[in-house]
Backbone as CSV, one residue per row, in Angstrom:
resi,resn,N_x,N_y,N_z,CA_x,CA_y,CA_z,C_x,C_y,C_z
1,UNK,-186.433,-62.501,65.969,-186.065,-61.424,66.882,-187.167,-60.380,66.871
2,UNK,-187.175,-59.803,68.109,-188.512,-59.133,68.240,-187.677,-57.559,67.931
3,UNK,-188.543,-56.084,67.618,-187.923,-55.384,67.367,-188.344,-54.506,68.635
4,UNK,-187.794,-53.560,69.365,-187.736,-53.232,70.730,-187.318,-51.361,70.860
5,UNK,-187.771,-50.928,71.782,-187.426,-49.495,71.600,-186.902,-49.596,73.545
6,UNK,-185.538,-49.522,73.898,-184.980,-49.881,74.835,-184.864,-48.045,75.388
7,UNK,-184.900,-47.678,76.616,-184.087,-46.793,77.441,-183.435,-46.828,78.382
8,UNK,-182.203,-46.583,78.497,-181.271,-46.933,79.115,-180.487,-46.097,79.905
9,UNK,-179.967,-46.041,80.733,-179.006,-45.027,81.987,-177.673,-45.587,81.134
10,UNK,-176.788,-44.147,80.490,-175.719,-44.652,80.246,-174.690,-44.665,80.984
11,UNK,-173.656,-45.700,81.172,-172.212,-44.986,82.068,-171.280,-44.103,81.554
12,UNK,-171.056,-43.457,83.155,-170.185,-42.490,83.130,-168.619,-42.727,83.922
13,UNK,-167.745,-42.292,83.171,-166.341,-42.185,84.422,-165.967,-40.581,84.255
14,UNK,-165.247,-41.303,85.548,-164.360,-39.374,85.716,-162.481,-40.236,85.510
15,UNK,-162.341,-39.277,84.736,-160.267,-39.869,84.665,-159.657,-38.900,84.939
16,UNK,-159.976,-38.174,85.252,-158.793,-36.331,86.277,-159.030,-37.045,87.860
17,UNK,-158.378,-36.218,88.563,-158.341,-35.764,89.428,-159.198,-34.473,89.763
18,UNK,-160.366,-34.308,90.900,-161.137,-33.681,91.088,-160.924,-33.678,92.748
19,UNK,-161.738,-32.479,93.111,-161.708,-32.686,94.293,-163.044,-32.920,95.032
20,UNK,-163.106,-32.961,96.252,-164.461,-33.436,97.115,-165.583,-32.893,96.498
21,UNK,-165.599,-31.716,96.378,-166.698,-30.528,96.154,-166.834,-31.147,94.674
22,UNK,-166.158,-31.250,93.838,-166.426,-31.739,92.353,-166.943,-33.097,91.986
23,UNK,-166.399,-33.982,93.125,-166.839,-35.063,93.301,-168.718,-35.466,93.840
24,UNK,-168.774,-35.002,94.928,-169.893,-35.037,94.893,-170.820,-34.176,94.120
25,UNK,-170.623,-33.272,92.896,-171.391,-32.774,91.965,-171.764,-34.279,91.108
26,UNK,-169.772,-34.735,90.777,-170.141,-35.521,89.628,-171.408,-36.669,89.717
27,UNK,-171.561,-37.172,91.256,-172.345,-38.367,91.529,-173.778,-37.996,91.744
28,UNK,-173.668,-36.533,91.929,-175.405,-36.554,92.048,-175.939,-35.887,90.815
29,UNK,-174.922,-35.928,89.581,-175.931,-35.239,88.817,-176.706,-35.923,87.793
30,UNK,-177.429,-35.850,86.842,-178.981,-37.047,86.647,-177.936,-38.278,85.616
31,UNK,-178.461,-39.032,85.349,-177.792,-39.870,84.175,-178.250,-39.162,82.685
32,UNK,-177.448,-39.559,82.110,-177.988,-39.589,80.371,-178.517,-40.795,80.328
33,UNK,-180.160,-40.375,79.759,-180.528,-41.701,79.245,-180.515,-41.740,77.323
34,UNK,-180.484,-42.612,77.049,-180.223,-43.378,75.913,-181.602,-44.138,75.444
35,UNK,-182.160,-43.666,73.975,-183.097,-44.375,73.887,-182.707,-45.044,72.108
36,UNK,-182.732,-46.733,72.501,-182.498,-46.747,71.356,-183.729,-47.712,70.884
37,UNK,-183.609,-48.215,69.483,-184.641,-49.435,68.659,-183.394,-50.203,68.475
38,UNK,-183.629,-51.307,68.274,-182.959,-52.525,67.847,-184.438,-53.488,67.827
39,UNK,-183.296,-55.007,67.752,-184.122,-56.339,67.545,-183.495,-57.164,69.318
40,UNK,-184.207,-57.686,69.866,-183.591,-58.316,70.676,-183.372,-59.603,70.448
41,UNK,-182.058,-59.852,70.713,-181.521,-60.953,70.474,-181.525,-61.861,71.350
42,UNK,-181.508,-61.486,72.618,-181.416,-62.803,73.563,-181.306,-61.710,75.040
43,UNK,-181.794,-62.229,76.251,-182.178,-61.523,77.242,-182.052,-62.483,78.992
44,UNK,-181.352,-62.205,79.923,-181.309,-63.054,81.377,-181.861,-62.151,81.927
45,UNK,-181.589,-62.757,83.277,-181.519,-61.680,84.398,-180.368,-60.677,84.292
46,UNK,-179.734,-60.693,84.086,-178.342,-59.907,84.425,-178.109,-58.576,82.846
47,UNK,-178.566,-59.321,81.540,-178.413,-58.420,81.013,-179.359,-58.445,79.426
48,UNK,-179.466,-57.852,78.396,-180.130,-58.074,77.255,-178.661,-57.903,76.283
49,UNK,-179.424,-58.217,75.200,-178.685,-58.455,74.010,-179.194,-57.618,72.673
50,UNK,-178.795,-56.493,72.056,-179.979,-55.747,71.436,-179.275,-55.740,70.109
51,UNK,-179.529,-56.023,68.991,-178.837,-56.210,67.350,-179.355,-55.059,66.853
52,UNK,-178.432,-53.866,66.176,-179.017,-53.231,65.153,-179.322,-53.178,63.792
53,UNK,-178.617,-54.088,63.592,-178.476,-54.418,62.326,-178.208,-56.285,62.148
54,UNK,-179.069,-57.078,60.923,-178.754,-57.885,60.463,-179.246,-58.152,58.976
55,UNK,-178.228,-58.828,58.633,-177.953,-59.544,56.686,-178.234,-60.951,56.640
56,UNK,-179.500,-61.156,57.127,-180.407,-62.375,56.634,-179.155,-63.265,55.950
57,UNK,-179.204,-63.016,54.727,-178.702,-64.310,53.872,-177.433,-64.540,53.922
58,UNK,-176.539,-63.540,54.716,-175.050,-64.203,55.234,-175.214,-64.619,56.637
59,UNK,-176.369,-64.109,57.055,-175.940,-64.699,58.975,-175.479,-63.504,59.386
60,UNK,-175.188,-62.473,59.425,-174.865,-61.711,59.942,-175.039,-61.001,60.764
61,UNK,-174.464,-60.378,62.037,-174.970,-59.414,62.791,-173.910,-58.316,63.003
62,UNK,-174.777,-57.069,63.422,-173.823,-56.202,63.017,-174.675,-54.902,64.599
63,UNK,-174.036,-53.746,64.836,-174.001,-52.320,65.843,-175.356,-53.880,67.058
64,UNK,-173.699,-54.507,67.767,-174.572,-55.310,69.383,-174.224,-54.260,70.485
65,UNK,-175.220,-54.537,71.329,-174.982,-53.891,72.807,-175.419,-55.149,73.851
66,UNK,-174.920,-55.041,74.709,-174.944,-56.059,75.605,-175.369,-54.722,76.950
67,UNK,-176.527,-54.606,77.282,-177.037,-53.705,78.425,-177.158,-54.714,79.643
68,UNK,-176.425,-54.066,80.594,-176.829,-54.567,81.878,-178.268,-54.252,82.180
69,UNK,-178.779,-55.343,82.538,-180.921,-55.102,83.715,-180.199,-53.867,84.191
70,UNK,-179.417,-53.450,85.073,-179.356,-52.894,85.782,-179.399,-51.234,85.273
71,UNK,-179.050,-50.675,83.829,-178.873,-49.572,83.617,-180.625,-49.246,82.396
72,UNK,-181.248,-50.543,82.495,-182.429,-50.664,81.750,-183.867,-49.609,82.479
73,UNK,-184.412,-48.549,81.985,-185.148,-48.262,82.401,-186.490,-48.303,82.019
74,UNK,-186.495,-48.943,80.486,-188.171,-49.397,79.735,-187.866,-50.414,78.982
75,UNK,-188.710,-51.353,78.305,-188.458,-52.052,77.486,-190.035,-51.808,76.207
76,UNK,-190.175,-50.956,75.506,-191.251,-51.199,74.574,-190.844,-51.979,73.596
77,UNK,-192.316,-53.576,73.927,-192.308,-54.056,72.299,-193.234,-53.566,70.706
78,UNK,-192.362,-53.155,69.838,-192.333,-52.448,68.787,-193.414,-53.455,67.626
């Protein structure tokens, strides 16, 4: 696994009730981006696979994210 420094657009929801005027604040305002390191684990078109953690001698994997391409905004290899 390669080790990777990913940035990412995170999602957002709204769960109230808002109105028009609040609504179109909520959609135009910037994303949070997210920058994390991991190892990449495996990668398509559609999405990556990023491990933060693994224990070699049990097999283990441990803190996965499964990022959509779509919310991906860099990929540095580390």
């Amino acid at each position: 696994m390669k080790k990777v420094e990913i940035i990412w657009r995170d999602i957002v929801s709204q769960n109230e009730w808002i109105s028009q005027e609040d609504l179109d604040i909520f959609i135009t305002k910037s994303h949070d981006e997210v920058t994390q390191i991991g190892y990449l684990y495996e990668e398509d078109e559609d999405q990556i696979v990023l491990v933060g953690n693994y224990f070699k001698e049990k097999d283990l994997y441990g803190t996965i994210h499964r990022i959509p391409r779509g919310c991906i905004v860099k990929i540095t290899y580390l």
